[in-house]
C-alpha positions as CSV (number, residue, x, y, z in Angstrom):
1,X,0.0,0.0,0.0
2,X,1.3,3.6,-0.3
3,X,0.3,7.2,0.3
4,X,0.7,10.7,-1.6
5,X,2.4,13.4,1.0
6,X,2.5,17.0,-1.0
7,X,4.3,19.8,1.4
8,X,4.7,22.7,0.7
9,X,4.9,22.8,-2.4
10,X,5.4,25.8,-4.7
11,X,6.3,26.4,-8.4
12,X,6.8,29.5,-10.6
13,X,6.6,29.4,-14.1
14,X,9.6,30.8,-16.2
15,X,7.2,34.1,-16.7
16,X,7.3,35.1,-13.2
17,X,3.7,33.8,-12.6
18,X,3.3,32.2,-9.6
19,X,1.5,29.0,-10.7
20,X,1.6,27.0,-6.9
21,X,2.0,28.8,-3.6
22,X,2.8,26.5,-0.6
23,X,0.4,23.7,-1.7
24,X,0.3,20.8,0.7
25,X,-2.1,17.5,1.1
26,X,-2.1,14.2,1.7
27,X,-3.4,11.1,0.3
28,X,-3.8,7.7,2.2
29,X,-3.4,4.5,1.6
30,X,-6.3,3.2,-0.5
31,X,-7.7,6.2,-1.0
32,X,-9.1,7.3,-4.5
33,X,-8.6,11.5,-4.7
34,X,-9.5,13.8,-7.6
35,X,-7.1,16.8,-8.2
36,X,-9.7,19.4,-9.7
37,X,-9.4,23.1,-10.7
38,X,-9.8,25.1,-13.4
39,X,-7.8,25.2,-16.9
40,X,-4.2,26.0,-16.5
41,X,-4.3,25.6,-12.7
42,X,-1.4,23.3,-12.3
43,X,-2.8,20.1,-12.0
44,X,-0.8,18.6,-14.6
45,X,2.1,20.4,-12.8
46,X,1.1,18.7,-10.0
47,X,1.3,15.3,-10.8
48,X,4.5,15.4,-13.0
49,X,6.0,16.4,-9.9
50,X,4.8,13.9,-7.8
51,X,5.8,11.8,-10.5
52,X,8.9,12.6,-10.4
53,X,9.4,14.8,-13.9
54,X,10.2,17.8,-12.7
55,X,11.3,19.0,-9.3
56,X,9.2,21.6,-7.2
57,X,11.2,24.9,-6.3
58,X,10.5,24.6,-2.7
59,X,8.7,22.5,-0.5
60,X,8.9,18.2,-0.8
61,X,6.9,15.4,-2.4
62,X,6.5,12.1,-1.0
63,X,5.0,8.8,-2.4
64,X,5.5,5.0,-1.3
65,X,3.8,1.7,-2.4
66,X,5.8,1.9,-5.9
67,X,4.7,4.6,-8.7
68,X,3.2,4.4,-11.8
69,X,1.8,7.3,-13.8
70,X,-0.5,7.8,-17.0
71,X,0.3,10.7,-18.7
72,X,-2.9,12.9,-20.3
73,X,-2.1,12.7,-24.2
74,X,-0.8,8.5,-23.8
75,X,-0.6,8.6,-27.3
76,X,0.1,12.0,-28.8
77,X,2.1,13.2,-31.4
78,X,5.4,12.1,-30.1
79,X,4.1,8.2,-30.2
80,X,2.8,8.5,-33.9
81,X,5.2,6.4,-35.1
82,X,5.2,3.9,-32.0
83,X,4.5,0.2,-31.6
84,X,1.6,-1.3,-28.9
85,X,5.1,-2.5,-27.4
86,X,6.2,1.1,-26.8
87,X,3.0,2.3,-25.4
88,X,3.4,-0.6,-22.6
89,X,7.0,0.1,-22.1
90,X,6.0,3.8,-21.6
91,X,4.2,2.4,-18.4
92,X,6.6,0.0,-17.2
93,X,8.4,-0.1,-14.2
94,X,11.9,2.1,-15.2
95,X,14.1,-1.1,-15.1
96,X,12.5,-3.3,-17.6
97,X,12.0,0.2,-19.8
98,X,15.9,-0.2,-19.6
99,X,17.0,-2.9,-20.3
100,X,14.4,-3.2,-23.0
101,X,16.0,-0.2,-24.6
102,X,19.3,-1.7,-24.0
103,X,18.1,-5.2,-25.6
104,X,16.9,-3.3,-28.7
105,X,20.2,-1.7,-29.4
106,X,22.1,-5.0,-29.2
107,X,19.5,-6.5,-31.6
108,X,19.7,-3.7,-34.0
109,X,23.7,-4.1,-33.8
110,X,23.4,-8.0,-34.5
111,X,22.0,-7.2,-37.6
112,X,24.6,-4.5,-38.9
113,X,27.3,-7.1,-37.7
114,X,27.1,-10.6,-36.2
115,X,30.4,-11.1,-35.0
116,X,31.3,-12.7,-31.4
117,X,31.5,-9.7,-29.6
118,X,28.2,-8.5,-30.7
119,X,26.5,-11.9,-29.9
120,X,28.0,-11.8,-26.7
121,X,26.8,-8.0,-25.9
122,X,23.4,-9.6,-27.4
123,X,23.8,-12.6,-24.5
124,X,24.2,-9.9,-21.8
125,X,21.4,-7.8,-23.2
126,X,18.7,-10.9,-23.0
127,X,20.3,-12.2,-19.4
128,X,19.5,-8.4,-18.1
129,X,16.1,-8.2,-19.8
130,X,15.4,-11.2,-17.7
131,X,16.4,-10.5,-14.4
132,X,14.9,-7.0,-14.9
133,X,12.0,-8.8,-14.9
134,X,11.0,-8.1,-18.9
135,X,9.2,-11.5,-19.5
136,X,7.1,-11.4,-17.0
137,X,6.1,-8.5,-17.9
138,X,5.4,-9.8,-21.4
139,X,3.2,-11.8,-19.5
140,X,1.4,-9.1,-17.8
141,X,1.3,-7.2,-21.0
142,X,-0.5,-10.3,-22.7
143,X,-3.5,-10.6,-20.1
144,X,-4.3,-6.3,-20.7
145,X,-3.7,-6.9,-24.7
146,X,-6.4,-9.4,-24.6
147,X,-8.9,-7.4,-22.1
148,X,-8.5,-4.1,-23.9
149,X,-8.2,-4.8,-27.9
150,X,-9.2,-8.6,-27.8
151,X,-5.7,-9.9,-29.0
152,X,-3.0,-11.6,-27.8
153,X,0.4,-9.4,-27.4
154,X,2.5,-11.4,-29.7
155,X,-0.3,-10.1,-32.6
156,X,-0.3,-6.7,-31.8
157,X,3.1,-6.2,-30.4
158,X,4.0,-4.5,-33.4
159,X,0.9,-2.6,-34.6
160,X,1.0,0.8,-35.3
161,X,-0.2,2.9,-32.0
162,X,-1.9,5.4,-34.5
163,X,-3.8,2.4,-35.9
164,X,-5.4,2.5,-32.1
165,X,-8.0,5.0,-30.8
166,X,-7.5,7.3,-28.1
167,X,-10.2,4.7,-26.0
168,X,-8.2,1.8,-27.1
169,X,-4.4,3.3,-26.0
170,X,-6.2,4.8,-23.0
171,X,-7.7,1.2,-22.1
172,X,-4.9,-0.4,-22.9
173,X,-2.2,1.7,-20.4
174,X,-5.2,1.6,-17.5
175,X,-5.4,-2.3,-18.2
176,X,-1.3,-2.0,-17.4
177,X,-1.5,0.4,-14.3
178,X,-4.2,-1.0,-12.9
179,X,-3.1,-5.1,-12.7
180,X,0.3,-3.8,-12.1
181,X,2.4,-4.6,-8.7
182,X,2.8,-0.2,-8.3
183,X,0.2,0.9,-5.3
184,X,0.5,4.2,-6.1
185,X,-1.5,5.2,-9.4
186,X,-1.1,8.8,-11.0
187,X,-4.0,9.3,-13.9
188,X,-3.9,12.3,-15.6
189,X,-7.8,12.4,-17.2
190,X,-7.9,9.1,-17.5
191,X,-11.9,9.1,-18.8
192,X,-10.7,10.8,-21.8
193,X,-11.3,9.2,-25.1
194,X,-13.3,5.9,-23.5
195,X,-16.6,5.7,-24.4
196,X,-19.5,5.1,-22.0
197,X,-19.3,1.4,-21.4
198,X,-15.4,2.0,-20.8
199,X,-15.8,5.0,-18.4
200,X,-18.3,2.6,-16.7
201,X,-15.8,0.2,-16.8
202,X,-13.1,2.4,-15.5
203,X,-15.3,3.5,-12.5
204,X,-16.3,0.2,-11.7
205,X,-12.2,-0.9,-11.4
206,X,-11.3,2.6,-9.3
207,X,-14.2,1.6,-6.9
208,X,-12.8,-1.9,-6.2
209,X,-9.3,-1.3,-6.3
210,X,-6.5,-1.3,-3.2
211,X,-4.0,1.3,-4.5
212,X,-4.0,4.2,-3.9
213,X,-5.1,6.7,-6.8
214,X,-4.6,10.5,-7.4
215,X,-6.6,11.3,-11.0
216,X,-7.5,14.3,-12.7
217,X,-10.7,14.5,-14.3
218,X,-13.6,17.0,-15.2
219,X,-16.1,14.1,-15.9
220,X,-19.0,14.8,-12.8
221,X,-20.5,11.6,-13.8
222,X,-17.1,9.7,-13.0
223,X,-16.2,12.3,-9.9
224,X,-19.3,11.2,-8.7
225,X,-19.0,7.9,-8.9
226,X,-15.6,7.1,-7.4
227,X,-13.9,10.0,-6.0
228,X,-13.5,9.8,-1.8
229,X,-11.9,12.8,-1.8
230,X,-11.6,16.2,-4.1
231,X,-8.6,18.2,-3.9
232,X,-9.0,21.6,-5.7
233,X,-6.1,23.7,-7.2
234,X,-7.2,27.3,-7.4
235,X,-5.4,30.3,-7.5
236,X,-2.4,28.6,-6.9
237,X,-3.2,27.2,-3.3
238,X,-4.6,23.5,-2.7
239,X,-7.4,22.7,-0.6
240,X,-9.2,19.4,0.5
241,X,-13.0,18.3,0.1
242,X,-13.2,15.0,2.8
243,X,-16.0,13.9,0.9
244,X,-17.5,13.0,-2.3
245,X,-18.3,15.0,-5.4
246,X,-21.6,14.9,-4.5
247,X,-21.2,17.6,-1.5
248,X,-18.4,19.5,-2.9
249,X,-19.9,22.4,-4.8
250,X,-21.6,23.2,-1.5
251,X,-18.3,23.0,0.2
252,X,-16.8,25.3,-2.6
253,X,-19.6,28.2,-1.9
254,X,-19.2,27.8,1.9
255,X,-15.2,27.4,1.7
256,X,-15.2,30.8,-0.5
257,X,-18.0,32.5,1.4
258,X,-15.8,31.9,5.0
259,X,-12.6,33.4,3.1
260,X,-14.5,36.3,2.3
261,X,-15.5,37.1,5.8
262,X,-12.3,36.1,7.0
263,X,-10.7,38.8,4.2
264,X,-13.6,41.5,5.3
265,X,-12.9,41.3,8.7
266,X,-9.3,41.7,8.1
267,X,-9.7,44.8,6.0
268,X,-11.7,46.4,8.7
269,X,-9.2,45.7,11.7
270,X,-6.4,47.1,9.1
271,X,-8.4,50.1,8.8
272,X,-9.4,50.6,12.4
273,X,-5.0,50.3,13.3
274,X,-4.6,52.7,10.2
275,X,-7.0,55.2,11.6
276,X,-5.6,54.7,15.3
277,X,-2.2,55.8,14.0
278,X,-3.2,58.8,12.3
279,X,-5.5,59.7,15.5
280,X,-2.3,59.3,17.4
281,X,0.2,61.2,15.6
282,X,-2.2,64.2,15.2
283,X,-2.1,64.1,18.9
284,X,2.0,63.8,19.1
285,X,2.4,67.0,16.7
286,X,0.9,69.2,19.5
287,X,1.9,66.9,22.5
288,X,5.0,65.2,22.9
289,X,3.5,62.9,25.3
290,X,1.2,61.0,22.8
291,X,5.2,60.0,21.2
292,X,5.0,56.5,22.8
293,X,1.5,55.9,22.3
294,X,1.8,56.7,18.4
295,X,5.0,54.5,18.3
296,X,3.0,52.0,19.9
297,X,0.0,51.9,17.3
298,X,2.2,52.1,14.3
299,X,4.6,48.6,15.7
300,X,0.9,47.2,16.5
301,X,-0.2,48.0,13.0
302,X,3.0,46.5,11.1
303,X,3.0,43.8,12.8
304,X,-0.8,42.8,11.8
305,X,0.4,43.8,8.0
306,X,3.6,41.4,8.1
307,X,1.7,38.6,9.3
308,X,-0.2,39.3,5.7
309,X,-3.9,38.9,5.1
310,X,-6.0,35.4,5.1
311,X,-6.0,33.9,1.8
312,X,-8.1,35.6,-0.9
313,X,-11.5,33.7,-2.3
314,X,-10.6,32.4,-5.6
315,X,-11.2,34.5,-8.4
316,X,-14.4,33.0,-10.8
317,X,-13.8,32.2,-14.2
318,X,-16.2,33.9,-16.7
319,X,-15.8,32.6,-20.1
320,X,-18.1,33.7,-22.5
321,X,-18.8,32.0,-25.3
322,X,-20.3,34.1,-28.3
323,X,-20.6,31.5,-31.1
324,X,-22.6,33.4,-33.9
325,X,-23.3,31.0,-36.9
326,X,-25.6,32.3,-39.3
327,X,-28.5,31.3,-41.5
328,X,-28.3,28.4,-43.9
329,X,-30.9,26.4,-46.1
330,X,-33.5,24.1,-44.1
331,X,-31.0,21.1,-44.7
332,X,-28.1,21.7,-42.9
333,X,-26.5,17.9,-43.7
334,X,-28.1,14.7,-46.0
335,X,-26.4,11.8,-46.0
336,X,-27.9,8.9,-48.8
337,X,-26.8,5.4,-48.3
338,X,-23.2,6.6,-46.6
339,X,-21.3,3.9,-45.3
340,X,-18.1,5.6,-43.9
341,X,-14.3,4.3,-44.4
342,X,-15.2,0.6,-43.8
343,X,-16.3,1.4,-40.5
344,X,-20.4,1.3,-41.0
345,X,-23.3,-0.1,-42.8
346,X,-25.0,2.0,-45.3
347,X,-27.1,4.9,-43.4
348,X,-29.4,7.9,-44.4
349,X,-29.5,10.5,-42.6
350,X,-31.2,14.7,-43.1
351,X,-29.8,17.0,-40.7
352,X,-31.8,20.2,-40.4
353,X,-30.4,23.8,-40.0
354,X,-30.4,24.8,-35.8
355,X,-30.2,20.6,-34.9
356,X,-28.6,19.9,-32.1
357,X,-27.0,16.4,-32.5
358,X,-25.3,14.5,-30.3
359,X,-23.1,11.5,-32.2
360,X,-23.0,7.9,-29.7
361,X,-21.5,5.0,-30.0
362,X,-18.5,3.3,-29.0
363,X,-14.3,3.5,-29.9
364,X,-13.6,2.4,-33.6
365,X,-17.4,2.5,-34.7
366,X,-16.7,5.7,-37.1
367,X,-17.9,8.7,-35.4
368,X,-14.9,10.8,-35.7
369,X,-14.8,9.5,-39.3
370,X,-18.0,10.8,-39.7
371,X,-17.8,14.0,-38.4
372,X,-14.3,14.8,-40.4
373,X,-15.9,13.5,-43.3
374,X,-18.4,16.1,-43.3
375,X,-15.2,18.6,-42.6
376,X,-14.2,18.0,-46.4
377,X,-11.3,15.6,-45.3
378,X,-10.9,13.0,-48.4
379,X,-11.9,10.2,-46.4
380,X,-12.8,6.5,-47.9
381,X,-16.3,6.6,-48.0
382,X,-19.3,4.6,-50.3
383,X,-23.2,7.2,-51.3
384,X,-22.7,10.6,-50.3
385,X,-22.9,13.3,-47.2
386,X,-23.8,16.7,-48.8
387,X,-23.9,19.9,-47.2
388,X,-26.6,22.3,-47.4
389,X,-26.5,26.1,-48.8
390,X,-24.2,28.5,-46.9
391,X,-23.0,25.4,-44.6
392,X,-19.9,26.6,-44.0
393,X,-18.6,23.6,-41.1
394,X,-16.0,24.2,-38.4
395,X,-14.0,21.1,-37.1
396,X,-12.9,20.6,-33.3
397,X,-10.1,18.0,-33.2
398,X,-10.4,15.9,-30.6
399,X,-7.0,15.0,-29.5
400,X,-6.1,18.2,-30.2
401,X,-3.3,17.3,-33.1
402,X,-3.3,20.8,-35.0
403,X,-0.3,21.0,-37.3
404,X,-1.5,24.7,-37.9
405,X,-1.3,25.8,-34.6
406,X,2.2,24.1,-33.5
407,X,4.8,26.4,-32.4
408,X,2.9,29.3,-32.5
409,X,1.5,31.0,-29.6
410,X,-2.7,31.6,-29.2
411,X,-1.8,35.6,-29.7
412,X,0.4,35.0,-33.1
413,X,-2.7,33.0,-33.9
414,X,-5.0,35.4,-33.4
415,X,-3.1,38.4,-35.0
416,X,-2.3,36.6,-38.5
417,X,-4.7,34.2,-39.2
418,X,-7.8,36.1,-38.1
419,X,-6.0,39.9,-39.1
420,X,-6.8,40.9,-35.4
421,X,-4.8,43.9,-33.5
422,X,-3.0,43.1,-30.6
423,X,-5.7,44.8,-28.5
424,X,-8.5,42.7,-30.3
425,X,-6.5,39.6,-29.8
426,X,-6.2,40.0,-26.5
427,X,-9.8,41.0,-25.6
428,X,-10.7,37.5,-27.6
429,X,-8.5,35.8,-25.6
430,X,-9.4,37.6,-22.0
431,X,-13.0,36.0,-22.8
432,X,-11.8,32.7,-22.6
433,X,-9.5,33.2,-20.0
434,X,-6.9,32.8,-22.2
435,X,-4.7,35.7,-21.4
436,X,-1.9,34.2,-19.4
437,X,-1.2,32.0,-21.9
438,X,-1.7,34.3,-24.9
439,X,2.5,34.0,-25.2
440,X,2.8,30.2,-24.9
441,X,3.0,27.8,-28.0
442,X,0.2,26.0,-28.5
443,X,2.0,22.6,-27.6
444,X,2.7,23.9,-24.2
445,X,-1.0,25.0,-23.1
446,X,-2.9,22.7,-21.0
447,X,-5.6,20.5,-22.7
448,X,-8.5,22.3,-21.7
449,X,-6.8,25.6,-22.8
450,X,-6.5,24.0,-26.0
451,X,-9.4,23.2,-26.0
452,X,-10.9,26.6,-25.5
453,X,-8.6,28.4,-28.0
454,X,-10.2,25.4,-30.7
455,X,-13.4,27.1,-29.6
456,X,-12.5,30.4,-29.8
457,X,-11.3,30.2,-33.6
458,X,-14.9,28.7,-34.2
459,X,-16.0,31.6,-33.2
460,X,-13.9,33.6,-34.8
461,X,-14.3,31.4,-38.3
462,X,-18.2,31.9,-38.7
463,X,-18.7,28.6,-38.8
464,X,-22.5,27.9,-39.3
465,X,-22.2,23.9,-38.9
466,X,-20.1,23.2,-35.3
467,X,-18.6,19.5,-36.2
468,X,-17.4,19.3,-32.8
469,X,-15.5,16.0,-31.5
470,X,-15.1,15.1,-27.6
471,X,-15.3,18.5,-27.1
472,X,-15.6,18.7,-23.0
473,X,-12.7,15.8,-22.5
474,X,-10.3,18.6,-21.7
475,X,-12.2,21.2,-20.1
476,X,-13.0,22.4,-16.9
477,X,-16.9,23.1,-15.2
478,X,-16.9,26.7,-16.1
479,X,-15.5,26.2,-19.0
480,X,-18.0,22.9,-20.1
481,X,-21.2,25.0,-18.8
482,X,-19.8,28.3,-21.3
483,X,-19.6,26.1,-23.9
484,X,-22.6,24.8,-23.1
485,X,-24.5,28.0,-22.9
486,X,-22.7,29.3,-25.8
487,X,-24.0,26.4,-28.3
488,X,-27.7,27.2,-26.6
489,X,-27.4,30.1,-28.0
490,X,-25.6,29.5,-31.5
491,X,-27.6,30.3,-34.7
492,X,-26.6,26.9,-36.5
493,X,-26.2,23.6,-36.5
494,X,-24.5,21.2,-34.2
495,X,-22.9,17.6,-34.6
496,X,-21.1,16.3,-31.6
497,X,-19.2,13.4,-30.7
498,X,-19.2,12.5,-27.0
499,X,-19.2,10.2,-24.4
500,X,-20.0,12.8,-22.2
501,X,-22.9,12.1,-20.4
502,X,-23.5,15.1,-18.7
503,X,-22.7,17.0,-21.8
504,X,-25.4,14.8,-24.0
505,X,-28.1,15.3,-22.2
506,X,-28.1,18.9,-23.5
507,X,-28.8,18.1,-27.2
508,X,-31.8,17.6,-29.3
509,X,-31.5,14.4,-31.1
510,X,-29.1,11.2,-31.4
511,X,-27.0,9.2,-33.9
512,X,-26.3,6.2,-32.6
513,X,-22.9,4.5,-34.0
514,X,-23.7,0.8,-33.2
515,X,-20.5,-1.9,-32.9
516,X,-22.5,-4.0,-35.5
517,X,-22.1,-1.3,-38.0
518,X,-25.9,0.1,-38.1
519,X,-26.4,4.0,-37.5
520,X,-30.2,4.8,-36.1
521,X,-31.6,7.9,-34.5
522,X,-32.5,8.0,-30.9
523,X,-34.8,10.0,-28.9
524,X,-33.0,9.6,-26.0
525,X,-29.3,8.7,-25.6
526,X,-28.0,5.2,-26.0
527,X,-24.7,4.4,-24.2
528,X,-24.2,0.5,-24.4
């Protein structure tokens, strides 16, 4: 068993911005926690340094029981060219990682030149693969093949990880984490890209499991469901919820409500010393007797300043979310006997302009497919998907993998692809909270504020048909509820892919992706 002991932690960001301030918590043994906050908080932060990734600037991190991690993009850009193999070794305890690395060198080498000194560097490399404990992990890595994707390891050892979806890699490294020996699990939104039965499947395994688990997730379905206790990142200070998700918004209120009067009170004992010190030296200019008394008020008065003020409420996000569209002819979308990329049977479908659609169905049954089709990507397809008059559609990405936005920064974005002045950009930007990143490349902004930027450039495109895939995976409460309000009250048409139960229950109708292939509409949504 093992435990999560955060003290004092604090980190500032090469900017100057004070991201955490003397943060400290503890998690115990067997205890499932949810590290919550808003966009850009630190919570990624957070867990890289408990992990082990980066070092805080002050303050020390302790965990026990073994560590294991799952970072939040498992298979991002840098593992586009990876194997299934390397997306198990990425979880693996350090040592077999190793000596795996070391064992693929010396192979690679026997095949330039098989003389007796490579063979016997070869010998070495397979002896320490052993005794680091490689096979049986092998082993380990054959039982989660077979639970997540159905197969064997020895027949997907070797598959591409970009012929995977995000579900699949994501169930694939919690299937490792999860039946591994480490107590100590680190899961950095670990609900992203399942689909309902997985997230089900997910909350089931978190509810039954020893270790001990520290995850970040905006899902409230799966907060609810699993999460004994809620620590919250705000503002750059940590606090701790010692229950459920269920009672934690009122805890919030009441938490910020008591720092308010705490902070009130304060101001109004500051003032009352300030005003005592200029009673007493208006005294002491016409009596030198009042000298001691005034000296006395003003050492009272600085030493209630240098003990510094209680901690301020956190500040509220407001994003606002002003999503225009415009009008378009009565059919938005018609689709005539579509059967997309080999992934479904043939399907008709008429999309009308101001629809709100929500797009089920499980990993791998061509939802995303469907949804960049209609983007104008040249995708293998059989009939047609047409788009109405004045349909112009705007695409959300859903892992987020924007060639056109890498290595820029959300302001350079803003100024040259959208013609905006520095002063516009940044007003764009400060209604999505997106100011104190507004100098960061894209690559280095947190998922949800990735996220929100994708949204903003909606808006700023003039989109009249929102194709809009997984879009809440990434973001925070405030952020999921603008968005929310935003698409309410969008003059156009909406197709989204999510798994995001919450999230669905907002939309009008339902295309439901079965796993045998079939497309139907719902009236109400259809998770299994």
């Amino acid at each position: 068993m093992g435990h999560i002991e955060v003290a004092h932690v604090s980190y500032v960001l090469p900017d100057g911005r004070v991201l955490l301030d003397d943060v400290s918590f503890r998690i115990g043994e067997g205890v499932t926690a949810a590290l919550v906050g808003p966009n850009g908080a630190g919570k990624t932060t957070l867990l890289r340094m408990v992990a082990g990734d980066i070092e805080p600037q002050s303050g020390v991190i302790t965990a026990t029981g073994g560590l294991a991690a799952m970072r939040q993009f498992v298979g991002g850009p840098a593992a586009k060219d990876a194997m299934v193999r390397d997306l198990l070794l990425s979880v693996a305890p350090r040592r077999v990682r190793q000596a795996a690395r070391r064992l693929d060198d010396a192979e690679l080498a026997m095949m330039e030149l098989d003389d007796e000194p490579v063979q016997l560097s070869y010998a070495r490399a397979l002896n320490e693969y052993s005794e680091a404990g490689g096979y049986d992990a092998e082993v380990h890595w054959d039982e989660c093949c077979v639970a997540a994707l159905g197969k064997p390891y020895d027949e997907v050892r070797w598959r591409g990880v970009s012929t995977l979806s995000g579900g699949q890699q994501k169930r694939l490294v919690l299937e490792s984490l999860l039946r591994g020996a480490e107590s100590t699990l680190l899961l950095d939104e670990p609900d992203n890209y399942l689909d309902v039965p997985g997230k089900r499947w997910l909350e089931d395994q978190l509810r039954a499991t020893s270790k001990t688990v520290l995850l970040v997730s905006h899902d409230r379905e799966l907060l609810g469901a699993c999460a004994q206790r809620i620590v919250t990142v705000e503002d750059g200070h940590a606090w701790v919820h010692g229950g459920g998700f269920g009672g934690y918004a009122q805890a919030r209120q009441d938490r910020i409500d008591r720092l308010a009067e705490l902070r009130r009170r304060w101001d109004e004992e500051r003032e009352k010393l300030k005003e005592l010190v200029r009673a007493y030296r208006q005294k002491a200019s016409h009596n030198s007797d009042m000298a001691s008394r005034l000296q006395a008020a003003v050492t009272r008065l600085q030493k209630f300043e240098d003990a510094g003020p209680p901690e301020i409420p956190p500040r509220e996000q407001h994003i606002r979310v002003r999503l225009k569209g415009g009008r378009t002819g009565r059919r938005a979308v018609v689709c005539e006997e579509l059967a997309v990329a080999g992934t479904t049977r043939p399907f008709g479908a008429e999309i009308w302009f101001g629809d709100r659609v929500a797009v089920l169905g499980g990993n791998g049954s061509g939802k995303s497919s469907f949804l960049r089709l209609l983007a104008g990507e040249p995708l293998q397809h059989e009939g047609s998907a047409r788009l109405g008059a004045r349909v112009v559609p705007g695409m959300f990405a859903q892992t987020h993998a924007r060639p056109d936005l890498d290595g820029r920064t959300p302001l350079e974005i803003l100024m040259t692809s959208h013609a905006l002045l520095v002063s516009e950009a940044m007003a764009a930007l400060a209604r999505y909270e997106l100011t104190g990143c507004a100098k960061q490349v894209f690559g280095t902004l947190s998922g949800g504020q990735q996220a929100r930027l994708q949204i903003l450039l909606l808006e700023l495109g003039g989109a009249t048909l929102l194709l809009l895939d997984e879009p809440t995976d990434n973001l925070d409460v405030p952020s999921a509820d603008a968005l929310q309000a935003g698409l309410e009250a969008y003059e156009g048409t909406v197709l989204a892919v999510t798994h995001d139960r919450w999230f669905a229950r907002s939309f009008d109708r339902y295309l439901v992706f079965g796993s045998d292939g079939a497309v139907r509409e719902s009236a109400e949504p259809v998770w299994d």
